[in-house]
ZARO-596325 format. One line per 3 residues: number of its first residue (from 1); for each residue y, x, z of C-alpha. Coordinates in nm, 4 decimals, decimal comma, always signed. Each point is the difference from the previous one (the first is absolute). Example, Ala and Ser with C-alpha at 12.3 -4.5 7.8 and 13.67 -1.06 7.14 Angstrom:
2
1> -0,4500 +1,2300 +0,7800 | +0,3440 +0,1370 -0,0660
END
This chain:
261
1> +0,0000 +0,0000 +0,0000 | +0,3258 +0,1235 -0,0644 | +0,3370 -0,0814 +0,0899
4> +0,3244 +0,0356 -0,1330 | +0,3963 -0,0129 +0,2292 | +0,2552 -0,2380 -0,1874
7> +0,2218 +0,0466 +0,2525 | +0,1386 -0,1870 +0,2779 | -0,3267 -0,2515 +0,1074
10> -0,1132 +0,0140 -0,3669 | -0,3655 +0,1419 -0,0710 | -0,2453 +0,0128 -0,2650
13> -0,3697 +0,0117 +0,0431 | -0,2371 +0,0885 -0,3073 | -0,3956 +0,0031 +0,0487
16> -0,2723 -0,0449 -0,2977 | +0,2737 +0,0203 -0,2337 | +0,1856 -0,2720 +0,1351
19> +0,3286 -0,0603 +0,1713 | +0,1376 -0,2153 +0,2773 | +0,3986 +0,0081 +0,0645
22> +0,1344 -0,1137 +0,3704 | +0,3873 -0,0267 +0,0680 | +0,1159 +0,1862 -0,2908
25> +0,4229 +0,0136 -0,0583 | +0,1589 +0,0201 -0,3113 | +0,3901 -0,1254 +0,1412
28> +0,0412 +0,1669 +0,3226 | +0,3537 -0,0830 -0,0174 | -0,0642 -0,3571 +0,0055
31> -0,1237 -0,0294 +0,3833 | +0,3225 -0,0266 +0,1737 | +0,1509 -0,1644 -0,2492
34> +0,0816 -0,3342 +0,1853 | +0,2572 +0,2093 +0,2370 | +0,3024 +0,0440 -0,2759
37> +0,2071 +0,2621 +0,0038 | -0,1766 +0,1616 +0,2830 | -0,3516 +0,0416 -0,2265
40> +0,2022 +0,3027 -0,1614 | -0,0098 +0,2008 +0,2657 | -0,3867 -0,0319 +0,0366
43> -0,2739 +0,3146 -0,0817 | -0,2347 -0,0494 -0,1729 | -0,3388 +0,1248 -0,0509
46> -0,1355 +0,1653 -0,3357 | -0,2799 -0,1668 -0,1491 | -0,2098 +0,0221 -0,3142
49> -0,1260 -0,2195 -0,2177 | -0,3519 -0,1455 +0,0048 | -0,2516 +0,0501 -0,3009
52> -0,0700 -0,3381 -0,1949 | -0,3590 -0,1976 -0,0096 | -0,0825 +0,0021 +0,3672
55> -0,2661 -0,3012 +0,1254 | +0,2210 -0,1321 +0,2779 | +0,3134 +0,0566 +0,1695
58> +0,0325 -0,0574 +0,3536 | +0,3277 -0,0705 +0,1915 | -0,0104 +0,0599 +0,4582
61> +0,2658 -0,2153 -0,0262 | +0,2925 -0,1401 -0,1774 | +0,3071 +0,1713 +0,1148
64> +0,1739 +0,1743 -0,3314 | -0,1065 +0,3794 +0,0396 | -0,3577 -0,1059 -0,0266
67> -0,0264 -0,2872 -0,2274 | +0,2077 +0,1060 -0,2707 | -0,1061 -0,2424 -0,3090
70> +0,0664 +0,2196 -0,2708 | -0,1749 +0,3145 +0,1355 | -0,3222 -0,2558 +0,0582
73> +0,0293 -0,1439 -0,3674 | +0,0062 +0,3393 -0,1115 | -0,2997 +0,1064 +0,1894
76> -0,2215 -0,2935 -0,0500 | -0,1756 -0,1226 -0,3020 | +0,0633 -0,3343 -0,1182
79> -0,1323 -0,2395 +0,1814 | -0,1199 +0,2068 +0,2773 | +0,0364 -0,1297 +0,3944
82> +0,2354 +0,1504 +0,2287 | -0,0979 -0,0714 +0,3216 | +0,2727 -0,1116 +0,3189
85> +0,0123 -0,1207 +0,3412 | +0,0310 -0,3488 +0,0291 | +0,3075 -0,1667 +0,0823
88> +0,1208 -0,1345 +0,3690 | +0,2357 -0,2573 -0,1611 | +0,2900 -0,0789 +0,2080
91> +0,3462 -0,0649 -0,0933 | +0,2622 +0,2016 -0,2102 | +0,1298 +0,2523 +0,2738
94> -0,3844 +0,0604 +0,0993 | -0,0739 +0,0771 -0,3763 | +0,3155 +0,1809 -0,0721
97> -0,1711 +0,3239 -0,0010 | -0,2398 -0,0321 -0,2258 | +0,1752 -0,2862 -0,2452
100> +0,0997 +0,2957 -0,2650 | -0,3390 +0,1177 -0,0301 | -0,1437 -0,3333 -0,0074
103> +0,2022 -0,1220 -0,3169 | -0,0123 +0,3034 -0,1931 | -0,3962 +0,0114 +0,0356
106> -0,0251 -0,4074 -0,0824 | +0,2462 +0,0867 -0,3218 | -0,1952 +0,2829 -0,1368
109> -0,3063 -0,2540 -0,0274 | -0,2302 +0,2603 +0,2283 | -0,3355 -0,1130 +0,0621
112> +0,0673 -0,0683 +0,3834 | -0,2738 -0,0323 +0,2583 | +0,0312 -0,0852 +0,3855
115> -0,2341 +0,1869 +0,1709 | -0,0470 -0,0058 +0,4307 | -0,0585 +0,2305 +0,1971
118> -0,3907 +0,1783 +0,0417 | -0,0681 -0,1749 -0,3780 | -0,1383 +0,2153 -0,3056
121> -0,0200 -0,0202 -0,3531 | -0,1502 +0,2135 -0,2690 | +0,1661 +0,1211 -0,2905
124> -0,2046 +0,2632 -0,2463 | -0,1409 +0,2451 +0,1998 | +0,2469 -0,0881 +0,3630
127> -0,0430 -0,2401 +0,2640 | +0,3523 -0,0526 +0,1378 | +0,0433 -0,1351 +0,3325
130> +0,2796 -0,1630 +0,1698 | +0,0512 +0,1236 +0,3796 | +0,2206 -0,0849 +0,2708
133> +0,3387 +0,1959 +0,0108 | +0,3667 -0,1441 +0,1835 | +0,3308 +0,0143 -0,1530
136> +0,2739 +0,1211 +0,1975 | +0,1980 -0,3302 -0,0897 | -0,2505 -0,2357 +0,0199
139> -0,0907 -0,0267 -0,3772 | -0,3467 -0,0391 -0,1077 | -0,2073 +0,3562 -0,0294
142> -0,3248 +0,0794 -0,0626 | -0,1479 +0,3696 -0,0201 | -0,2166 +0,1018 -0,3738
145> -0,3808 +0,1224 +0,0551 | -0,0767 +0,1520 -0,3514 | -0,3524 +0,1103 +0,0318
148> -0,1893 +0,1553 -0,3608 | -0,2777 +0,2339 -0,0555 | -0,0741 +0,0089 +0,3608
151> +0,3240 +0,0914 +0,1211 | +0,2909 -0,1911 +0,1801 | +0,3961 +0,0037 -0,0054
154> +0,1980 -0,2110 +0,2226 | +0,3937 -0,0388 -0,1182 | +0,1385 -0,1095 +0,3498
157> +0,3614 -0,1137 -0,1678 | +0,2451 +0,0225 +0,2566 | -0,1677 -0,1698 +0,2607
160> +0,0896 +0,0680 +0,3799 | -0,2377 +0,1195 +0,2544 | -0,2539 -0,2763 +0,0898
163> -0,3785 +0,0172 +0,1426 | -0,1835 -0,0915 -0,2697 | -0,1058 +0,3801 -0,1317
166> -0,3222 -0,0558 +0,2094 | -0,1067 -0,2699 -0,1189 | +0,0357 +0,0744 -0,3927
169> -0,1199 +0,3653 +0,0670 | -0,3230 -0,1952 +0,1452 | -0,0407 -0,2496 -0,2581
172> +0,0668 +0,2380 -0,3110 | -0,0233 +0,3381 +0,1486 | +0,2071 +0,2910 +0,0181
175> +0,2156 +0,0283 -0,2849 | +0,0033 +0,2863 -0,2171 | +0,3712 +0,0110 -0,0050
178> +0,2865 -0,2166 +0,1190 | +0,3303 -0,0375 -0,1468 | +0,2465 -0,1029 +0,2981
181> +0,3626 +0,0175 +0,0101 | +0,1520 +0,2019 +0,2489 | +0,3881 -0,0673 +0,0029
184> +0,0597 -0,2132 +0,2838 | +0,2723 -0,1769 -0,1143 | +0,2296 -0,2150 +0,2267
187> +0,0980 -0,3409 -0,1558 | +0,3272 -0,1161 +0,0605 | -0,0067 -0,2785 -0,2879
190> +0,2570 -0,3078 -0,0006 | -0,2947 -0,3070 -0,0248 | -0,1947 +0,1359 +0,2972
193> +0,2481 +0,0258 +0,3357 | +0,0127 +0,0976 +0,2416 | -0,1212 +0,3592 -0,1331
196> -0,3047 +0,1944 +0,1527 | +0,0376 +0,3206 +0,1537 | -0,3572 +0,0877 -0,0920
199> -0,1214 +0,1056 -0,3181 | -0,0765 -0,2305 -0,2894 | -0,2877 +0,2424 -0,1518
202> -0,2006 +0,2417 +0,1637 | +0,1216 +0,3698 +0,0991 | -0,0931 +0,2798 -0,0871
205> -0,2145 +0,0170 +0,3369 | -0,1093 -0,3571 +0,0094 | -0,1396 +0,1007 -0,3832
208> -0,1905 +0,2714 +0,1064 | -0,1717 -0,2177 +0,2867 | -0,0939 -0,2794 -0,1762
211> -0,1372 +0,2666 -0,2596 | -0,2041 +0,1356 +0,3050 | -0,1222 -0,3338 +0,0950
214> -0,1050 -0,0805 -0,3346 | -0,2215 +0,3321 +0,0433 | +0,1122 +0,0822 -0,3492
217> -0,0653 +0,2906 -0,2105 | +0,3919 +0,0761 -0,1291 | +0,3509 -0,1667 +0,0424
220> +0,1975 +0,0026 -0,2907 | +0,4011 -0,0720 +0,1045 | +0,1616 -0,2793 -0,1790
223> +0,3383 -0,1910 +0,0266 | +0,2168 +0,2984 +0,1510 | +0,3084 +0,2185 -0,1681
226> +0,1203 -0,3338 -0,2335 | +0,2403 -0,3319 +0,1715 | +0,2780 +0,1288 +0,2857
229> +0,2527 -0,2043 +0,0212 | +0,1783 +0,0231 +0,3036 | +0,0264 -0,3290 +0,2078
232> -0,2683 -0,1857 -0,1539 | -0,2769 +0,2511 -0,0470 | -0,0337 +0,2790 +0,1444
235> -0,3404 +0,2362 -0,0598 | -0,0585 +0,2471 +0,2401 | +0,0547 +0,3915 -0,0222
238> -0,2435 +0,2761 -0,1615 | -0,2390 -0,2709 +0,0243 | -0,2171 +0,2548 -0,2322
241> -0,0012 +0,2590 +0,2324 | -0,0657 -0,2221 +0,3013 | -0,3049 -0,1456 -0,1450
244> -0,1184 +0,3291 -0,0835 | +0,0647 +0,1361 +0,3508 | -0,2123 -0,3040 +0,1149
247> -0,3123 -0,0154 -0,2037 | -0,2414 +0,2969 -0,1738 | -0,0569 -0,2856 -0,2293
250> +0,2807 +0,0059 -0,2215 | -0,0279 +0,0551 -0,3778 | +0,3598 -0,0122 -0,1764
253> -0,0249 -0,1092 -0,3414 | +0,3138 +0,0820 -0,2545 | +0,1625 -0,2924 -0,1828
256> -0,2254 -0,0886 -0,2724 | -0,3246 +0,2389 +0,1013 | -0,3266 -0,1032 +0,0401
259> -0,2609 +0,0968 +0,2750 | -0,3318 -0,0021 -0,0486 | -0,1944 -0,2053 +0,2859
END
């Protein structure tokens, strides 16, 4: 199995010839859009394109830097699923979050599918699993299983710490590799007040538990050195070096290389 850094939360994963795309970002300068003026003063993370013709897309959830509706049409062949958490409904400020993604994904006439949490699905040669994961604003998450020629990637999006890496390391076994983001963001965002002092996504530390929990072969950072913008969110420091300080597990991958696993 191999698998290839977009950037940001954006991954590949190629096995028997054939490719699976999760989170992938074509506009990164689209997420903060909704804030005006004040967008412009937002970094923003490089990213790189996915290759065309993959089976299935799969989204952890539907906040704009990972379900970016052109970079999935690009990936995906036509007709092919892309797999999503299913929706809490609720009312406009509850959905606010996640409305962008929503419409652009409905326009581009993706092949959408609702999947829960602990449910699988084969596509080709991968069985893609659904697993429990928890926003840091209370948008729907779920965590991707990618398991192929007897190996196993989890994509943990930008979940927080929870307590569920036992139970999914029991059920599945120890993956081979996870990708976990490690910037630790605070949110400070205008539809969810009063803020949280506490991060939104897992640290750098918190990443290299959960790894450690998981009993996993290799951690593979995602989400850090892309959004800062100050006031509204606000990634921790060298979060690189602090998950390397914290874990022998670490294996940095360059925008747009592949690792073999």
């Amino acid at each position: 199995m191999r698998i290839r850094w977009l950037g940001w939360a954006g991954i590949e994963v190629e096995a028997e010839g054939e490719r699976v795309v999760i989170d992938p970002l074509d506009d990164a300068s689209a997420v903060f859009a909704g804030l005006g003026e004040r967008a412009s003063e937002c970094s923003s993370p490089d990213v790189v394109a996915p290759l065309p013709g993959a089976l299935a897309g799969m989204v952890t959830h539907l906040h704009r830097d990972h379900a970016d509706a052109a970079a999935l049409s690009a990936a995906v062949t036509s007709g092919a699923p892309v797999f999503e958490p299913g929706d809490y409904g609720g009312a406009e400020l509850e959905r606010l979050a996640i409305a962008q993604a929503d419409r652009e994904l409905g326009a581009a006439g993706l092949e959408r599918h609702a999947t829960a949490p602990w449910t699988s699905t084969n596509v080709g040669p991968f069985t893609l699993t659904a697993l429990p994961a928890v926003d840091g604003t209370g948008d729907p998450q779920v965590s991707w299983l990618i398991e192929a020629a007897g190996k196993r990637v989890l994509h943990l999006g930008d979940t927080m710490f929870h307590c569920w890496w036992w139970r999914i390391s029991e059920r599945f076994g120890p993956p081979d590799a996870v990708l976990a983001p490690i910037n630790g963001a605070r949110l400070t965002f205008p539809h969810r007040r009063p803020a949280s002092p506490l991060p939104g996504v897992m640290e750098p530390e918190q990443a290299a538990l959960a790894v450690e929990l998981l009993r996993a072969e290799r951690l593979v950072p995602i989400h850090y050195d892309g959004y800062a913008l100050d006031g509204v969110y606000e990634p921790v420091p060298d979060a690189l070096e602090r998950v390397a300080a914290a874990s022998t597990r670490v294996v940095e991958v360059g925008l747009g290389e592949t690792i073999e696993v």
